[in-house]
C-alpha positions as CSV (number, residue, x, y, z in Angstrom):
1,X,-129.2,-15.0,93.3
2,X,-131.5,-17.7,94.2
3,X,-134.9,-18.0,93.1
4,X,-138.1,-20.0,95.4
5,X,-141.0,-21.4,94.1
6,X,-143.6,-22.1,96.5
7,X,-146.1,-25.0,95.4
8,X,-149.4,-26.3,97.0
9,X,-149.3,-30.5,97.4
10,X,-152.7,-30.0,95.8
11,X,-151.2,-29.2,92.7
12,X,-148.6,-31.8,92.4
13,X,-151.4,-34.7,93.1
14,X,-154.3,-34.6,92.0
15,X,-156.7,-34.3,95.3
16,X,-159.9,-33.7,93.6
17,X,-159.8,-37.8,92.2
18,X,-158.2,-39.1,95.3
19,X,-161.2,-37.3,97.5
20,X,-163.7,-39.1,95.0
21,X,-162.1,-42.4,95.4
22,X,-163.0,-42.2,99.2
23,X,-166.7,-41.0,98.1
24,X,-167.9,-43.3,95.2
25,X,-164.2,-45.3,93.7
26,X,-166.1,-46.1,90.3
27,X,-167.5,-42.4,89.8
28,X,-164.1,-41.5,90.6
29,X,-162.2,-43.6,87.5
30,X,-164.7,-43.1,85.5
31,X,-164.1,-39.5,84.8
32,X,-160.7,-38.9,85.7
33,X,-160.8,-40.6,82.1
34,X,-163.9,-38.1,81.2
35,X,-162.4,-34.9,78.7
36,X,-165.1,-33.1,81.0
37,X,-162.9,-33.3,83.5
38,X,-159.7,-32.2,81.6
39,X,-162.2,-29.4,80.5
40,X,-163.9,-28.3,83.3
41,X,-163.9,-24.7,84.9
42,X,-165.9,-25.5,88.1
43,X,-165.3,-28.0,90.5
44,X,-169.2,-29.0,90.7
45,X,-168.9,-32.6,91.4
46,X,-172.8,-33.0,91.2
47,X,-172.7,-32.4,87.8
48,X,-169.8,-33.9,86.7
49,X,-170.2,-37.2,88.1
50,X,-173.9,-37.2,86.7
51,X,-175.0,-37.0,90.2
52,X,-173.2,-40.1,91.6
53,X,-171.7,-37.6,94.1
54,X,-173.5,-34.7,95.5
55,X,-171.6,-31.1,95.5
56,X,-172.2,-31.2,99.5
57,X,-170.4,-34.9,100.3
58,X,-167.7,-33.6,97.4
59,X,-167.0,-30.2,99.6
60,X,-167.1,-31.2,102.9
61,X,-164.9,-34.5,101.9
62,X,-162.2,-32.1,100.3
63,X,-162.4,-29.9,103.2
64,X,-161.0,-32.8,105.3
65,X,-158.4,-33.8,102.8
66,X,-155.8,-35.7,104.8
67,X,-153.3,-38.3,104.7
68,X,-155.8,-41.0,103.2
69,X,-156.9,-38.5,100.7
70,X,-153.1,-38.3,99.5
71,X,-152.7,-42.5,99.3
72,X,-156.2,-42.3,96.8
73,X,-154.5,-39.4,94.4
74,X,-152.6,-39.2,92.0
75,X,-150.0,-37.7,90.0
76,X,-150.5,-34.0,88.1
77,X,-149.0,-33.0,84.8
78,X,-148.0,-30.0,86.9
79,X,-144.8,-32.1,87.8
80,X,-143.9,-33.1,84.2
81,X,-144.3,-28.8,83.5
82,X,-142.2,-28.1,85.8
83,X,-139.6,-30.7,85.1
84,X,-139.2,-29.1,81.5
85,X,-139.2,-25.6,82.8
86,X,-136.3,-26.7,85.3
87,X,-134.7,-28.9,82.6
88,X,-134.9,-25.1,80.1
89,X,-133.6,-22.6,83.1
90,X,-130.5,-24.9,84.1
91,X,-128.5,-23.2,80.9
92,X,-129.1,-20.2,82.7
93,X,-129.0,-21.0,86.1
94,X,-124.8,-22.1,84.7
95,X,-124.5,-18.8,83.2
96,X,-125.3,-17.3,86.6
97,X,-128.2,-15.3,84.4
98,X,-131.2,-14.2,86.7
99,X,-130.4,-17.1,89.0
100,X,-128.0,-19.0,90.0
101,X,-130.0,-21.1,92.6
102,X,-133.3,-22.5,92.6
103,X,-135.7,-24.5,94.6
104,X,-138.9,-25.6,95.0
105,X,-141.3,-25.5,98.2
106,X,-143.9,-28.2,98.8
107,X,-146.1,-26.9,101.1
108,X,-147.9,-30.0,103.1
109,X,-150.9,-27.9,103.9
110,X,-153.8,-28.5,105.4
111,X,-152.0,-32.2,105.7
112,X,-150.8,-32.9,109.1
113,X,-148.0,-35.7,108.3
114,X,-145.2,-37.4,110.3
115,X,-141.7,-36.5,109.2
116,X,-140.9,-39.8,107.9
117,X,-144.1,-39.3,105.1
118,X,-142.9,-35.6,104.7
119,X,-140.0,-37.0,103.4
120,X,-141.4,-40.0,101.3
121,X,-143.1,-37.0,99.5
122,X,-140.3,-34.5,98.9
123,X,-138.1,-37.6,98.0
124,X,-140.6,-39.0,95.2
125,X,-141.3,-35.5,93.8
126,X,-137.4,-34.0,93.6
127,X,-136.8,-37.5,91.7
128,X,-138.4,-35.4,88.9
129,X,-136.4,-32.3,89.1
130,X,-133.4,-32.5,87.5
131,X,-130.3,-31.2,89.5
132,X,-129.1,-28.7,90.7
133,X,-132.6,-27.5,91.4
134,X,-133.3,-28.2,95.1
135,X,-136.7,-29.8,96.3
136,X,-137.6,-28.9,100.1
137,X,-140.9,-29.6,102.3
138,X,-142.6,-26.9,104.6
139,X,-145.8,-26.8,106.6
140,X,-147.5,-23.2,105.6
141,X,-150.6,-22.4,106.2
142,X,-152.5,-19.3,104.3
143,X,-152.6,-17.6,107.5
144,X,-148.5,-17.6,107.8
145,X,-148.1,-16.5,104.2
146,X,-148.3,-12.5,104.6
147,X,-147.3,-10.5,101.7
148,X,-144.4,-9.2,103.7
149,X,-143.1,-12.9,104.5
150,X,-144.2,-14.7,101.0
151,X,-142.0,-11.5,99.9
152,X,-138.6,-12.3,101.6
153,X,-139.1,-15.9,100.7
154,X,-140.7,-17.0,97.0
155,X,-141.1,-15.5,93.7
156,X,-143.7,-17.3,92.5
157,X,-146.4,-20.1,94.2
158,X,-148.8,-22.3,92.9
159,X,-152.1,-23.0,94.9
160,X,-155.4,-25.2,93.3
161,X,-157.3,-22.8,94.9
162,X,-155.7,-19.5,95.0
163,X,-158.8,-18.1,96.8
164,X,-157.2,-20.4,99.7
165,X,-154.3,-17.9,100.0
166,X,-156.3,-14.3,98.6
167,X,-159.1,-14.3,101.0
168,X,-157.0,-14.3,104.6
169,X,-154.5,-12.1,102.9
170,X,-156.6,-9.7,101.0
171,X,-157.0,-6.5,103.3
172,X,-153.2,-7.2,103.7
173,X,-151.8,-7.3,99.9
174,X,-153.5,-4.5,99.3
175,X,-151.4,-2.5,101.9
176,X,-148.6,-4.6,100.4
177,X,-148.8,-5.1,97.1
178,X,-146.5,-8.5,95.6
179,X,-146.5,-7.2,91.8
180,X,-143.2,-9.0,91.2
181,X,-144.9,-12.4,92.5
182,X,-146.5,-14.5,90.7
183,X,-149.2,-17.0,91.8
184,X,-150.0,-19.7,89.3
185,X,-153.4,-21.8,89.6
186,X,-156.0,-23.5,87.4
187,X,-158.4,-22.0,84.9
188,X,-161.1,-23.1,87.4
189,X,-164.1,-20.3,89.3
190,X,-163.4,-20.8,93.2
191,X,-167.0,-19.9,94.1
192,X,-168.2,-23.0,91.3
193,X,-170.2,-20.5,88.9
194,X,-168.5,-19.3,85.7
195,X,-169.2,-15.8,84.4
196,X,-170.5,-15.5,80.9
197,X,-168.0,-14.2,78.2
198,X,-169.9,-10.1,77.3
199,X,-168.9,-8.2,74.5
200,X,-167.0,-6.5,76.8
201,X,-165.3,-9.6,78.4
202,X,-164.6,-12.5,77.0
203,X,-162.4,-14.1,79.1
204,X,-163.5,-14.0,82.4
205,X,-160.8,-15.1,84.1
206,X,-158.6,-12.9,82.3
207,X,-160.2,-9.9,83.0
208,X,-159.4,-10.9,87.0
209,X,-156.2,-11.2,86.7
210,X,-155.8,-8.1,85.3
211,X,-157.9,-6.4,88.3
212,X,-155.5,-8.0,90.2
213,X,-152.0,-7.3,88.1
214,X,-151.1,-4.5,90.4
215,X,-151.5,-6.5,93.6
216,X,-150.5,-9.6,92.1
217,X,-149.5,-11.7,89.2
218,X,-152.2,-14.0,88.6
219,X,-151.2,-16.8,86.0
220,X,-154.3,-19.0,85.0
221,X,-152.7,-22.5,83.9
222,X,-154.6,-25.2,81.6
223,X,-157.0,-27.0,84.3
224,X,-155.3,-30.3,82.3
225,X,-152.1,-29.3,84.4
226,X,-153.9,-29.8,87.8
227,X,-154.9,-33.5,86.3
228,X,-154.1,-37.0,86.8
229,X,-152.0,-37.7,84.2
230,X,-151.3,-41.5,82.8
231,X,-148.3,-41.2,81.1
232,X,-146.7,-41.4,84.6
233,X,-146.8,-44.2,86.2
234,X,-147.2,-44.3,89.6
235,X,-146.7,-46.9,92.7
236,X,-148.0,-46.9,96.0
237,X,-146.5,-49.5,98.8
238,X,-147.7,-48.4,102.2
239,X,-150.8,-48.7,103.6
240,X,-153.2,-45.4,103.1
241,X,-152.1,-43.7,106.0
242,X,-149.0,-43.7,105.5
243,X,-149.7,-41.3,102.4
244,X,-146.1,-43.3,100.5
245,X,-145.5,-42.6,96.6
246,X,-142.4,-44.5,94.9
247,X,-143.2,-43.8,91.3
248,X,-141.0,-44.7,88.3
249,X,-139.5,-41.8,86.2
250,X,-141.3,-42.5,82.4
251,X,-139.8,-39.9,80.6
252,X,-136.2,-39.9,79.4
253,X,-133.0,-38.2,81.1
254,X,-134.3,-39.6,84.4
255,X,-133.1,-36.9,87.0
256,X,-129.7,-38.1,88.8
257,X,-129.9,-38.9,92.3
């Protein structure tokens, strides 16, 4: 049985910093170093620059995320997670026990890419997953992920902003409901404005993904997962455009090749 994760570039780079970088570089290092950052639940760049950038320039600039947006960003935890969950399921995946075959999705959009930096991309990211796991790209667009085809295709996906994927497939899921699936993203409020914890709800975010458990399986995921993360090093040796990564494997048991 083979198993197909579907994740977002957004989540495997860190977009939000690399969209700073382009808007004010010094506001941008300065708090992808910032615990606020690792702690945030909103995406309010207004506020968590102190103002240096204004919540307008920070949408509209991430709206337009492209190729140059990629060259400024950098690397997520979300690729070291998933390296040790690959690294704990390959036992299994021996054993033939609830799969035998696995791979992962990156899904370029909204970035329109030549094939030659399509494959600088899948070729620096599957250096992570150890084998026999497979790493592919593919160009999906909310729009072309129905219910009906993200059924016959992935068990689980990961988007930054799952609202991304929910809003154009909303009327839809609810005529075809993917409780089996699940759809990972970070502890962070789409809309920007965090509900207060009641009596009667504490967590938020919890309480939506249980509204949304028999539709959906929505995993929230430590925002820290979703951030530039240090410990990996990380190499760029194109010019922006060109969107090229070549980084260095830091931790041990580098993946074979």
């Amino acid at each position: 049985m083979k198993q197909r994760g579907l994740i977002s570039l957004d989540c495997l780079l860190d977009t939000r910093i690399g969209t700073l970088k382009q808007l004010d570089p010094v506001a941008a290092v300065k708090l992808a170093a910032d615990q606020r950052y690792m702690r945030r639940y909103h995406d309010n760049m207004d506020e968590l620059t102190d103002g240096a950038v204004t919540r307008e320039a920070y949408q509209e600039a991430y709206r337009k995320r492209d190729g140059d947006t990629l060259y400024h960003s950098e690397m997520t935890d979300f690729v070291y997670m998933l390296r040790k969950d690959v690294k704990a399921a390959i036992p299994e995946m021996a054993r033939g026990v609830r799969f035998s075959e696995l791979q992962f999705d990156i899904n370029l959009w909204p970035y329109e890419l030549a094939p030659s930096e399509a494959e600088i991309i899948r070729r620096a990211f599957a250096r992570y997953i150890p084998t026999p796991a497979k790493v592919e790209v593919v160009h999906l667009s909310p729009e072309d992920l129905s219910p009906t085809y993200v059924e016959n295709h992935y068990e689980m996906m990961a988007w930054y902003d799952h609202e991304e994927w929910l809003g154009p497939n909303q009327q839809k899921l609810l005529l075809h409901p993917l409780p089996q699936t699940v759809l990972m993203t970070p502890m962070i409020a789409s809309s920007g404005v965090v509900p207060e914890a009641t009596n009667d709800i504490r967590n938020p975010f919890s309480a939506r993904a249980m509204i949304l458990v028999q539709f959906i399986t929505l995993q929230y995921l430590p925002v820290p997962f979703f951030c530039y993360n240090p410990f990996i090093r990380q190499e760029l040796h194109s010019p922006p455009r060109s969107a090229s990564a070549h980084p260095d494997d830091p931790h041990p048991e580098p993946a074979p090749q």
